[in-house]
PDB file of N, CA, C and O in Angstrom, chain B, residues numbered from 101:
ATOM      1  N   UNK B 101      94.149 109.962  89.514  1.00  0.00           N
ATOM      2  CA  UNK B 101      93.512 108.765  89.006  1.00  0.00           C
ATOM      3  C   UNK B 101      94.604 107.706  88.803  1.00  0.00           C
ATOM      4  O   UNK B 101      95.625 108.031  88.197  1.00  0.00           O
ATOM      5  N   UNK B 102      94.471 106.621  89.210  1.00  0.00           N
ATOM      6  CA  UNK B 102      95.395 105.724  89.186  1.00  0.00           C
ATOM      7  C   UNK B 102      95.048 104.761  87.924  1.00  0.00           C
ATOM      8  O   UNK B 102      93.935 104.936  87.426  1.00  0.00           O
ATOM      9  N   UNK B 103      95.941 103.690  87.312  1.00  0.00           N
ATOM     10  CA  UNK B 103      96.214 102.758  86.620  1.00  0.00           C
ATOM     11  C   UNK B 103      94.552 101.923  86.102  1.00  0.00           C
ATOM     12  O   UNK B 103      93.958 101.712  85.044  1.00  0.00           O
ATOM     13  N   UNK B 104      94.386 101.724  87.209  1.00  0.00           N
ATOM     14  CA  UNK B 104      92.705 100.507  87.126  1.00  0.00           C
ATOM     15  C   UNK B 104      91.581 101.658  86.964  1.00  0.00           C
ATOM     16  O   UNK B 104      90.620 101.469  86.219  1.00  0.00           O
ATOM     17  N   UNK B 105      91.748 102.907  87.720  1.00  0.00           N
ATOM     18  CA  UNK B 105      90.761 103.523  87.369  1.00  0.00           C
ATOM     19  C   UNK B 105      90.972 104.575  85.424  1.00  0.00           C
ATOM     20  O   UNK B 105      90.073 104.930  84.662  1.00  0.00           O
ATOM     21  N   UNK B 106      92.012 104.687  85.326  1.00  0.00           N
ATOM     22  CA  UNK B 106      92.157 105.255  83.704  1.00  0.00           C
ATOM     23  C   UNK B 106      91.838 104.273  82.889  1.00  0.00           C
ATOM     24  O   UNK B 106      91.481 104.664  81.777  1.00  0.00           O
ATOM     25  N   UNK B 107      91.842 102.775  83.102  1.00  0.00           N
ATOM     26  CA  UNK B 107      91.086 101.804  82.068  1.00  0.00           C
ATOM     27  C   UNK B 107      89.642 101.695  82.133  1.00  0.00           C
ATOM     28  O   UNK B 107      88.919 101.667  81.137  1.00  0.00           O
ATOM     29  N   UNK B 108      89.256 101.638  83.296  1.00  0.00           N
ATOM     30  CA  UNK B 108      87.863 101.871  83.581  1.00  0.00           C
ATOM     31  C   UNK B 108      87.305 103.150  82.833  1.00  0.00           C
ATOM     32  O   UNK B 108      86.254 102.966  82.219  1.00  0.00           O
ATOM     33  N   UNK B 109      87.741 104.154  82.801  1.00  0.00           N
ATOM     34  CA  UNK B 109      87.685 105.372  82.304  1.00  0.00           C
ATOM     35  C   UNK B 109      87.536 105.168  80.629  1.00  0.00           C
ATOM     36  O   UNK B 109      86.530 105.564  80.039  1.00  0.00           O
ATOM     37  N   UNK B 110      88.580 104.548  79.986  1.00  0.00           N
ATOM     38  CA  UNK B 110      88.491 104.068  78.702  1.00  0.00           C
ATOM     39  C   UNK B 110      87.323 103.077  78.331  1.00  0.00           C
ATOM     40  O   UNK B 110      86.774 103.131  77.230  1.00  0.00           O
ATOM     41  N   UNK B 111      86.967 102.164  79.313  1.00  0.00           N
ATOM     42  CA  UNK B 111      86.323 101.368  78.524  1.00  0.00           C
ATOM     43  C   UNK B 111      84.537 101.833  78.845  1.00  0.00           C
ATOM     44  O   UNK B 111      83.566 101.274  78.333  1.00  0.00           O
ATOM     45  N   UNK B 112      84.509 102.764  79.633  1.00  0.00           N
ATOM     46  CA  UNK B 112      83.108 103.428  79.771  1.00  0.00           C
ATOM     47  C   UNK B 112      83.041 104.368  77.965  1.00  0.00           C
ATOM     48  O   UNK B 112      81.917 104.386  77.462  1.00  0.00           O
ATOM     49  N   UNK B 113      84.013 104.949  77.271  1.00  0.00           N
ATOM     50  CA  UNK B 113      83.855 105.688  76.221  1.00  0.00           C
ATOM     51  C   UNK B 113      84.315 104.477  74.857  1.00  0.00           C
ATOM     52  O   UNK B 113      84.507 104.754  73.673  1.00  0.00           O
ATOM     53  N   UNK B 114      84.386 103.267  75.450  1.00  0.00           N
ATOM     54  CA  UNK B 114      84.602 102.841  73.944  1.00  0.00           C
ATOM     55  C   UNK B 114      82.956 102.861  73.039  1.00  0.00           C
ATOM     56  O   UNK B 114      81.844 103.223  73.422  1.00  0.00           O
ATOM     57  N   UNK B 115      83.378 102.365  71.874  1.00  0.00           N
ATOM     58  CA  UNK B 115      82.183 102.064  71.313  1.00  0.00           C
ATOM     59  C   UNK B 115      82.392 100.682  70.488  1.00  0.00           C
ATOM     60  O   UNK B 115      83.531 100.397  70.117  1.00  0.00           O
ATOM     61  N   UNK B 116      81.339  99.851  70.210  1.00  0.00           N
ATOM     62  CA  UNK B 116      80.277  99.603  71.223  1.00  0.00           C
ATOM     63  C   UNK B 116      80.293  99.894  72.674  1.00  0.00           C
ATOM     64  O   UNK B 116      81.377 100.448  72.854  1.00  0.00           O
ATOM     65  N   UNK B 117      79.752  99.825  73.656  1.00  0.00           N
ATOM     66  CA  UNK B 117      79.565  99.838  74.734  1.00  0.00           C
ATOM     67  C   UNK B 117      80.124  98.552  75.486  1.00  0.00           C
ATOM     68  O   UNK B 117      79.287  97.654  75.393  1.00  0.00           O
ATOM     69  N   UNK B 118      80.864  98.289  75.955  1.00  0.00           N
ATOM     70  CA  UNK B 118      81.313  96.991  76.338  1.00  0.00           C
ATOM     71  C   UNK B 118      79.889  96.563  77.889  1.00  0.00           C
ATOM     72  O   UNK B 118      79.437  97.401  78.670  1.00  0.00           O
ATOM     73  N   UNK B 119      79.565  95.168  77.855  1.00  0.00           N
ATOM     74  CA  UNK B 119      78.732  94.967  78.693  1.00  0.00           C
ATOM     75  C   UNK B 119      79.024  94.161  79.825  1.00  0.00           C
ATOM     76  O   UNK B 119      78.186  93.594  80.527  1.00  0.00           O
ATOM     77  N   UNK B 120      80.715  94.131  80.017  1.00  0.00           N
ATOM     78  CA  UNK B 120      81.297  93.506  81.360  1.00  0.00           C
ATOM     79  C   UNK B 120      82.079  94.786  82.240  1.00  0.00           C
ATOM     80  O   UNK B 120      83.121  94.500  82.829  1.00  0.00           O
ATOM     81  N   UNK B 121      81.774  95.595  82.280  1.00  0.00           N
ATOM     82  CA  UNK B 121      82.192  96.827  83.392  1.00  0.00           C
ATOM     83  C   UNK B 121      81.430  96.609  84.713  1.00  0.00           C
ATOM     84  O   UNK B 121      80.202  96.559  84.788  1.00  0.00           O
ATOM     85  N   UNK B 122      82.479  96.454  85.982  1.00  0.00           N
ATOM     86  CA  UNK B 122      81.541  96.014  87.179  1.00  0.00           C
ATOM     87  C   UNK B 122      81.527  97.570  87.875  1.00  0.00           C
ATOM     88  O   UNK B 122      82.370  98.466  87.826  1.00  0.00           O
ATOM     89  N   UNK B 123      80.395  97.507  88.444  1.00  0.00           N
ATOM     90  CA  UNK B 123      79.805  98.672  88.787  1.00  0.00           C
ATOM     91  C   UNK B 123      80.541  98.931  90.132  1.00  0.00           C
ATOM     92  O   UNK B 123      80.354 100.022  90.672  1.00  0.00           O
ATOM     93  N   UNK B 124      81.618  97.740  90.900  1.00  0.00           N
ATOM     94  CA  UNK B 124      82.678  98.564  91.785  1.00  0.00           C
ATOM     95  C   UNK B 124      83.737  99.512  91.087  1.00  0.00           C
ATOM     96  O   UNK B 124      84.324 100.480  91.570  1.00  0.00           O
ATOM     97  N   UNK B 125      83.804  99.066  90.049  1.00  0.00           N
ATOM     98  CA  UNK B 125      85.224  99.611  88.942  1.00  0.00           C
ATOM     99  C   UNK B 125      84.692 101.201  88.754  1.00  0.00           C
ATOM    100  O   UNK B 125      85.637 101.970  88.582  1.00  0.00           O
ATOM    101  N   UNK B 126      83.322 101.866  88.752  1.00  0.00           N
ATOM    102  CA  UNK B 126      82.357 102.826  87.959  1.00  0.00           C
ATOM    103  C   UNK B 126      82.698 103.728  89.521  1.00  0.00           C
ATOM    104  O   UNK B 126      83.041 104.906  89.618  1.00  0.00           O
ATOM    105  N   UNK B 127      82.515 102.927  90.414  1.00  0.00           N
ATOM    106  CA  UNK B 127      82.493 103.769  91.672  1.00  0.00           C
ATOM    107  C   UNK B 127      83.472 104.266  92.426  1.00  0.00           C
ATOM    108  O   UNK B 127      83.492 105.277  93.128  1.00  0.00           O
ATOM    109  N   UNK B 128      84.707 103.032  92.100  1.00  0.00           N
ATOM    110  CA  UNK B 128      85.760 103.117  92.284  1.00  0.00           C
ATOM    111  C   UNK B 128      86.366 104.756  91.179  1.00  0.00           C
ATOM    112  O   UNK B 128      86.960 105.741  91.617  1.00  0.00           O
ATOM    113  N   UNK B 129      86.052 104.565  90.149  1.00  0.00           N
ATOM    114  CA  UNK B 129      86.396 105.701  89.572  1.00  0.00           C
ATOM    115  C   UNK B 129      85.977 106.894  89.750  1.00  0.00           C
ATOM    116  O   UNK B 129      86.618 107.935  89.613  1.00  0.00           O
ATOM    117  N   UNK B 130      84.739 106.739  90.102  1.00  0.00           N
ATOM    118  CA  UNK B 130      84.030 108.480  90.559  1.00  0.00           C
ATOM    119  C   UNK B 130      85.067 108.892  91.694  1.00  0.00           C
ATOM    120  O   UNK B 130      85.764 109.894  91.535  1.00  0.00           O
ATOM    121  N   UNK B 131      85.169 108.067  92.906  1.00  0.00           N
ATOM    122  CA  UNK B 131      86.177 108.685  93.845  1.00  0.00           C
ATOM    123  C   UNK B 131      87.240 109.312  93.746  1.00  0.00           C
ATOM    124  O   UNK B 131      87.576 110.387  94.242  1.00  0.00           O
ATOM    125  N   UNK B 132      88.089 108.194  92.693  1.00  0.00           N
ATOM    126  CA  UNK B 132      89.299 108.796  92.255  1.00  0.00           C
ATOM    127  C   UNK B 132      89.223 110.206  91.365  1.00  0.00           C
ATOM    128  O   UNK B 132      90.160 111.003  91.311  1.00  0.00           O
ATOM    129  N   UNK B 133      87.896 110.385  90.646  1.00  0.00           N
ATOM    130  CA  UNK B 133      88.165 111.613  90.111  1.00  0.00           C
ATOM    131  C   UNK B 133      87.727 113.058  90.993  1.00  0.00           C
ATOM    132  O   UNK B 133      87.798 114.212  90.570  1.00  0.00           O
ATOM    133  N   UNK B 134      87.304 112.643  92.214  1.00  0.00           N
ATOM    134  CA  UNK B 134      87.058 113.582  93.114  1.00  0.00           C
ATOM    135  C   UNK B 134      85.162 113.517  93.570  1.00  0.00           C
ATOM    136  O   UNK B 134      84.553 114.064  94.490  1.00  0.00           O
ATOM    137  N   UNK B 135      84.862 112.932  92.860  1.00  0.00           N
ATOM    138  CA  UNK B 135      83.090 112.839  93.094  1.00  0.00           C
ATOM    139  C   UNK B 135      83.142 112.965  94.644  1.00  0.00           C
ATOM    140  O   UNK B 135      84.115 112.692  95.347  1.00  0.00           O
ATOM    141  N   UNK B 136      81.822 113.467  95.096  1.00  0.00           N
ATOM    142  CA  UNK B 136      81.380 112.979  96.648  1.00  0.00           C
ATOM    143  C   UNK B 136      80.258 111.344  96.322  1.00  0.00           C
ATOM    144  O   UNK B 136      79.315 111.256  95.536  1.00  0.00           O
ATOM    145  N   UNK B 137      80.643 110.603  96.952  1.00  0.00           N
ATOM    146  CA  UNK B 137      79.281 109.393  96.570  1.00  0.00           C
ATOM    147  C   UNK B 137      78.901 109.055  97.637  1.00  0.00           C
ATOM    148  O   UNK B 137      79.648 108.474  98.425  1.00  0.00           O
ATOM    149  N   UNK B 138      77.761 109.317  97.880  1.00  0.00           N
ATOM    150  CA  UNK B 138      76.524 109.053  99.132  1.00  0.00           C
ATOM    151  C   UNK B 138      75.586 108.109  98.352  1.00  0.00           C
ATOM    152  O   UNK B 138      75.129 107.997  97.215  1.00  0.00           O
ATOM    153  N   UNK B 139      75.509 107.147 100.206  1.00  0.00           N
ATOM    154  CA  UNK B 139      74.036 106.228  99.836  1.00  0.00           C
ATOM    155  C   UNK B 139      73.067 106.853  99.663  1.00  0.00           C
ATOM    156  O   UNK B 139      73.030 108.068  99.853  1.00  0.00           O
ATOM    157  N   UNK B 140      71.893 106.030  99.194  1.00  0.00           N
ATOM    158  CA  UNK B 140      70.716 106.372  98.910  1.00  0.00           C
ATOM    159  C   UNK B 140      69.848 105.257  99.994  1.00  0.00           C
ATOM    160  O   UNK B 140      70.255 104.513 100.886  1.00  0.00           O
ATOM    161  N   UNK B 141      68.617 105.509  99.502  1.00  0.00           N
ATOM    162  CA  UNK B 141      67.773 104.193  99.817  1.00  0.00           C
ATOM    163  C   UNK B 141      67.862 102.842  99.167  1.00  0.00           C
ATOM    164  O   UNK B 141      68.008 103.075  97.967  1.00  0.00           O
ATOM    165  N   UNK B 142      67.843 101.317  99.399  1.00  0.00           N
ATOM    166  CA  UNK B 142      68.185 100.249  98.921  1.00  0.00           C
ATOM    167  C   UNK B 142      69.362 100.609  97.968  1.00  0.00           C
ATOM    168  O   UNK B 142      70.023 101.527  98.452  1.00  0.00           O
ATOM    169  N   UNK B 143      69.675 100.322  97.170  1.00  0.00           N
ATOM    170  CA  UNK B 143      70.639 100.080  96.146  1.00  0.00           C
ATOM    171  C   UNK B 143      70.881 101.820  95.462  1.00  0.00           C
ATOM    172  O   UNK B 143      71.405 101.881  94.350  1.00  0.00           O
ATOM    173  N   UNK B 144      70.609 102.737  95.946  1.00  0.00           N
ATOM    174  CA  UNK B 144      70.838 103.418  95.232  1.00  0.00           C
ATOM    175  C   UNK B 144      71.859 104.387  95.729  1.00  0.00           C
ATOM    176  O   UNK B 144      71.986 104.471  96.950  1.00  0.00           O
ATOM    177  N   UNK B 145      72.701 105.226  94.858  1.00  0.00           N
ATOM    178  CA  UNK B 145      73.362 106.051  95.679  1.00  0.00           C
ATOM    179  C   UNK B 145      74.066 107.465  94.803  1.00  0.00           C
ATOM    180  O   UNK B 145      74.603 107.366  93.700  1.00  0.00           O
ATOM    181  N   UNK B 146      73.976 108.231  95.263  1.00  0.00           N
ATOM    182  CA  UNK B 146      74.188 109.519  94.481  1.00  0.00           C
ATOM    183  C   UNK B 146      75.314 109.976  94.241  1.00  0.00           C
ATOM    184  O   UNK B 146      76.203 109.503  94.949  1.00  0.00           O
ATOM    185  N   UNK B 147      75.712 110.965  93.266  1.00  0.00           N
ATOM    186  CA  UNK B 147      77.199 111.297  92.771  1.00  0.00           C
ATOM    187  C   UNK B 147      77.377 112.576  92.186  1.00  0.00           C
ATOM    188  O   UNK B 147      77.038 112.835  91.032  1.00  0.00           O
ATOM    189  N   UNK B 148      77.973 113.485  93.070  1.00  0.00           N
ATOM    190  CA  UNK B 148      78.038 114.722  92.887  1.00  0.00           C
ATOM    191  C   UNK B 148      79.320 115.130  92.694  1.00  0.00           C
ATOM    192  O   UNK B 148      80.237 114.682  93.381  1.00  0.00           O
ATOM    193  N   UNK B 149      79.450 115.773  92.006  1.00  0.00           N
ATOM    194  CA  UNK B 149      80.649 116.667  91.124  1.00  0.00           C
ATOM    195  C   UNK B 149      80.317 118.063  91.592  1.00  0.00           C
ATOM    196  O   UNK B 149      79.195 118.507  91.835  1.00  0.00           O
ATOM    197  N   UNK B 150      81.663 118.777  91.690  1.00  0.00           N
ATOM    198  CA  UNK B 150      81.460 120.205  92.051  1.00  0.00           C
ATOM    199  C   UNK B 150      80.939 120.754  90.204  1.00  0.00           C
ATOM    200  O   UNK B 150      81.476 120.501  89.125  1.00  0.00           O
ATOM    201  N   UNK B 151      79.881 121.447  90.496  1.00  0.00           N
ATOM    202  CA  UNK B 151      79.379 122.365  89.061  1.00  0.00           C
ATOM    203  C   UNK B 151      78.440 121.542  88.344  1.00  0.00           C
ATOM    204  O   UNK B 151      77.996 121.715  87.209  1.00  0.00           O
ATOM    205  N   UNK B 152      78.194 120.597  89.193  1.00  0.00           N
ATOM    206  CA  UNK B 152      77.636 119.464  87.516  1.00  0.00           C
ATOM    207  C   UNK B 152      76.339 118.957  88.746  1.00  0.00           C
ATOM    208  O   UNK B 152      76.580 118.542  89.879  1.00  0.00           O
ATOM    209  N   UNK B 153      75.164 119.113  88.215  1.00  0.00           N
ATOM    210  CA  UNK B 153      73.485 118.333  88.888  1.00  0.00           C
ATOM    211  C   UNK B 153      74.083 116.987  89.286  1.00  0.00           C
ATOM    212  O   UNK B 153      74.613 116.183  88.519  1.00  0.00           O
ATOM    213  N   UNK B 154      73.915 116.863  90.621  1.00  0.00           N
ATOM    214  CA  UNK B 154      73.923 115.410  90.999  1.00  0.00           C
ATOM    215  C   UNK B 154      73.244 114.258  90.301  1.00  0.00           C
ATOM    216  O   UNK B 154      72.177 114.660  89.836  1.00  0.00           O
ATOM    217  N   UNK B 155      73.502 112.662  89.984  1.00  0.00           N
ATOM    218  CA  UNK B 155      73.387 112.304  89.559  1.00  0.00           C
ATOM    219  C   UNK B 155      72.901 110.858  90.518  1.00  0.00           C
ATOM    220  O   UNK B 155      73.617 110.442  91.429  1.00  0.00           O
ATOM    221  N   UNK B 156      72.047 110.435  90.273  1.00  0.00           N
ATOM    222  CA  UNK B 156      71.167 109.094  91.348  1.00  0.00           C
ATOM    223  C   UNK B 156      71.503 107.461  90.428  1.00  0.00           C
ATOM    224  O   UNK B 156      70.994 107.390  89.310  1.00  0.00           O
ATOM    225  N   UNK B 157      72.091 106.591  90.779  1.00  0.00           N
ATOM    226  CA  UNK B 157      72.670 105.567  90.136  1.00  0.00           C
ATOM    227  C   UNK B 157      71.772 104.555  90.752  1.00  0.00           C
ATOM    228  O   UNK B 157      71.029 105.155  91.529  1.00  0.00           O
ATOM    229  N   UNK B 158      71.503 103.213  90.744  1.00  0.00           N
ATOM    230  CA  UNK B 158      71.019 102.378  90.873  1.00  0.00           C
ATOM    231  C   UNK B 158      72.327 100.797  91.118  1.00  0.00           C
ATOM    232  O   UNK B 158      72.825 100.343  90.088  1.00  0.00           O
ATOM    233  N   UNK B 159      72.518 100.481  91.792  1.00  0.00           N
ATOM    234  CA  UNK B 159      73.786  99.249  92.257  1.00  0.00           C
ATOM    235  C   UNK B 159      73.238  97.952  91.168  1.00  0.00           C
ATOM    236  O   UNK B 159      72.040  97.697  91.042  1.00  0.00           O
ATOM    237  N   UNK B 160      73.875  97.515  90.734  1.00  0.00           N
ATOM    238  CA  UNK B 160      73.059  96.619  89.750  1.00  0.00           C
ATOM    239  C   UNK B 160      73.419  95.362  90.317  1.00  0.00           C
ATOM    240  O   UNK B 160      74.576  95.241  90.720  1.00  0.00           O
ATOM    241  N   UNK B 161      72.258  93.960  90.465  1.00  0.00           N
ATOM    242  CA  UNK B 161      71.952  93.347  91.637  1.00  0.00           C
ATOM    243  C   UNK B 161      71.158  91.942  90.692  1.00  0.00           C
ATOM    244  O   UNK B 161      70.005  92.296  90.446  1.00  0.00           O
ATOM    245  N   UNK B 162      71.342  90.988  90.310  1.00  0.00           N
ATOM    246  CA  UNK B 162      72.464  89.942  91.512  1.00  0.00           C
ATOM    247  C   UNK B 162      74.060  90.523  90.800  1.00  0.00           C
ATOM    248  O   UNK B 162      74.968  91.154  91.341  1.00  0.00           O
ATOM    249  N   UNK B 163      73.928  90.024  89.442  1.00  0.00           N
ATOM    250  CA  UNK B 163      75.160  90.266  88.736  1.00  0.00           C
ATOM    251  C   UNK B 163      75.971  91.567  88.921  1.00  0.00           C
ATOM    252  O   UNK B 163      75.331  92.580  89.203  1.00  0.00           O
ATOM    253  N   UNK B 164      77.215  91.643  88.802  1.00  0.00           N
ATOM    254  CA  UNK B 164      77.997  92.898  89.326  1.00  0.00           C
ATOM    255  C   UNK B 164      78.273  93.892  88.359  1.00  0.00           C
ATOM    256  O   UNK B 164      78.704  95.035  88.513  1.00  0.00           O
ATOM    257  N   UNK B 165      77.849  93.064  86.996  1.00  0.00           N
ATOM    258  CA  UNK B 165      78.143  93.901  85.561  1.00  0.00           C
ATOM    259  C   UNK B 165      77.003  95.449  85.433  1.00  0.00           C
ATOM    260  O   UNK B 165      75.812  95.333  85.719  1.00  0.00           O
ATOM    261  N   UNK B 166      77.293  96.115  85.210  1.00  0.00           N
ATOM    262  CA  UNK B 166      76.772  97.332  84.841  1.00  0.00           C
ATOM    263  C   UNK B 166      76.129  97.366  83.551  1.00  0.00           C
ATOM    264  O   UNK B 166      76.876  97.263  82.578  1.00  0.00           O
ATOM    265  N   UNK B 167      74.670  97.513  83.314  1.00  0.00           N
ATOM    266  CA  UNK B 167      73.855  97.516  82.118  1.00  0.00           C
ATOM    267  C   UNK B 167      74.341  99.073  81.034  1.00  0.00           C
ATOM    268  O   UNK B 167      74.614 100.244  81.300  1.00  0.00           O
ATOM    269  N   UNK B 168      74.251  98.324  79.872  1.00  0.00           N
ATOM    270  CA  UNK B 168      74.609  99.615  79.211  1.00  0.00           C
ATOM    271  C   UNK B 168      74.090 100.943  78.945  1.00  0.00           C
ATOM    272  O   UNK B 168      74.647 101.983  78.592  1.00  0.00           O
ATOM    273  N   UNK B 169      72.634 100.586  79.254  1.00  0.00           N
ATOM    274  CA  UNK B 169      72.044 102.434  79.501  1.00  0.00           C
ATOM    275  C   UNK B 169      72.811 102.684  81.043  1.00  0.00           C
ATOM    276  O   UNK B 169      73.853 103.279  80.766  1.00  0.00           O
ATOM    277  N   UNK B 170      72.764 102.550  82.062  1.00  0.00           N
ATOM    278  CA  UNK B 170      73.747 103.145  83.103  1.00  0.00           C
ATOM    279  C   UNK B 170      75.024 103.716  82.790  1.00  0.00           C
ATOM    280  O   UNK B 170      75.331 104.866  83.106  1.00  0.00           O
ATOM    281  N   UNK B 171      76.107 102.562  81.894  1.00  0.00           N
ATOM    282  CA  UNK B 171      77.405 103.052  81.490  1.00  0.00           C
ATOM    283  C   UNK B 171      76.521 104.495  80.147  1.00  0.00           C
ATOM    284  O   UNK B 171      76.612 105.715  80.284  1.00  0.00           O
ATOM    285  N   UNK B 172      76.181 104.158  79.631  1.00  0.00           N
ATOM    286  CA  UNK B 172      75.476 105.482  78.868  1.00  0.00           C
ATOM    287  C   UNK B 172      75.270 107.223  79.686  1.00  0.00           C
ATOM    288  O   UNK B 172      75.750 108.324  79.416  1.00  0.00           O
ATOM    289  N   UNK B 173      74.180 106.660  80.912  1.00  0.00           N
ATOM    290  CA  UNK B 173      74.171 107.766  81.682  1.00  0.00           C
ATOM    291  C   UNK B 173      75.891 108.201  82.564  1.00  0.00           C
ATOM    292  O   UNK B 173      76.339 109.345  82.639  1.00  0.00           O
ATOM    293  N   UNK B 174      76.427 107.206  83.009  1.00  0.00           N
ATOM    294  CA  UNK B 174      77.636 107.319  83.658  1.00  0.00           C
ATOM    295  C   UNK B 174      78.823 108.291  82.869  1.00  0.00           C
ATOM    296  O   UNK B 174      79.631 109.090  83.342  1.00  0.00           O
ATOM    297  N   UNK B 175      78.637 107.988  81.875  1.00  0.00           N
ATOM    298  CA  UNK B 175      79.468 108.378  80.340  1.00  0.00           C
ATOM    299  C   UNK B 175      78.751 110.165  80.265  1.00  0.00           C
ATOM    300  O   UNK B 175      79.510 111.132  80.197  1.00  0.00           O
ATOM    301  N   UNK B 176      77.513 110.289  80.288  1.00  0.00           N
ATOM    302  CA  UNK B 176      77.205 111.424  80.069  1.00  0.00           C
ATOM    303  C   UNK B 176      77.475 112.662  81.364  1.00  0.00           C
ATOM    304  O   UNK B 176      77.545 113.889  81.298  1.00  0.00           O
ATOM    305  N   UNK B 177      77.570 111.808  82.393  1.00  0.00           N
ATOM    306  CA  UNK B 177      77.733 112.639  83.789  1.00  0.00           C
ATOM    307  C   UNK B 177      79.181 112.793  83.820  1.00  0.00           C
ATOM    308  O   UNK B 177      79.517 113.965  83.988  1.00  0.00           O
ATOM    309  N   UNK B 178      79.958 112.119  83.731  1.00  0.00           N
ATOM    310  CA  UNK B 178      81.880 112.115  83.411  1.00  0.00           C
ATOM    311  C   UNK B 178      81.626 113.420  82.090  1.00  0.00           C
ATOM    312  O   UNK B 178      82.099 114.409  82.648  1.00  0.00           O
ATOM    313  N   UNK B 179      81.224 113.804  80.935  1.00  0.00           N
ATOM    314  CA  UNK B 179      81.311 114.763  80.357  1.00  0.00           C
ATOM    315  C   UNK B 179      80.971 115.881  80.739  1.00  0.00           C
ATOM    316  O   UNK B 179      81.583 116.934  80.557  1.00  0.00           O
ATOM    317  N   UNK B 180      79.555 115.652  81.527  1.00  0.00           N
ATOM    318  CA  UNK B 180      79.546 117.275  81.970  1.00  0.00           C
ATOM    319  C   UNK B 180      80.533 117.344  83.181  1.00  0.00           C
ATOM    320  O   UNK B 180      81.044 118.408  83.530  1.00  0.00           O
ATOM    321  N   UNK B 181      80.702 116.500  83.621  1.00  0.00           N
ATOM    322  CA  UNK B 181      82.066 116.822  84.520  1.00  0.00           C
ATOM    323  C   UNK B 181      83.617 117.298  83.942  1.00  0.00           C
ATOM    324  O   UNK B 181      84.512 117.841  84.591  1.00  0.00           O
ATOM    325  N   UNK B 182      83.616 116.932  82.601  1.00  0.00           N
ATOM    326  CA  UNK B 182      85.155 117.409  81.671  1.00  0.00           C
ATOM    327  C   UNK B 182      85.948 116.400  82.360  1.00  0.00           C
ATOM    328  O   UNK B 182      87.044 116.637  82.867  1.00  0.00           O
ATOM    329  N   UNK B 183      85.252 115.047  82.368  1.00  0.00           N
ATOM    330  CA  UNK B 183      86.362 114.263  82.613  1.00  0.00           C
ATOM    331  C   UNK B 183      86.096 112.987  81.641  1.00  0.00           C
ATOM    332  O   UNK B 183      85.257 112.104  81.816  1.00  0.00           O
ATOM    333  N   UNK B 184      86.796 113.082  80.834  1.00  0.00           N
ATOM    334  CA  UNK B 184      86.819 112.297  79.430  1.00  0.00           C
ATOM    335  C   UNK B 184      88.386 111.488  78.990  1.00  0.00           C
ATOM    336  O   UNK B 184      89.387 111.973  79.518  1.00  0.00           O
ATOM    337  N   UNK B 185      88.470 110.963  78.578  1.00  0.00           N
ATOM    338  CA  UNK B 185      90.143 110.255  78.400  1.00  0.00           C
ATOM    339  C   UNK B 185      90.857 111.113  77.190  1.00  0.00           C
ATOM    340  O   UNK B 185      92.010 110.852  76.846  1.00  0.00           O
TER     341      UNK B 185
END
């Protein structure tokens, strides 16, 4: 995991929930932690972890910011993955 993706990483577990996380930064990080990420249909696209239920995301559209129930679910799929800061 590199530099941009360990802040990204932090600011998905702060609290409050911060509501400027862009959803390239979210995707960008699944890669780096090893995820497989496949398209879906329109905007959607899936994210699988070895051991952990795949997980179906939604691209968030016009704006690039990521809504905070997503960083919520995103946050909960990084735990059952044991990847936490």
């Amino acid at each position: 995991m590199n530099k941009s993706q360990r802040k990204t990483l932090a600011k998905i577990f702060q609290d409050p929930i911060p509501a400027d996380i862009l959803w390239k930064d979210i995707e960008n990080l699944f890669l780096g932690t090893g995820a497989k990420v496949s398209e879906g249909k329109g905007s959607r696209i899936r994210v699988k972890f070895i051991g952990v239920p795949p997980a179906t995301f939604h691209r968030p559209h016009p704006r690039p910011e990521t809504d905070k129930g997503a960083v919520k679910s995103v946050r909960r799929l990084l735990i059952d993955a044991n990847i936490v800061p």
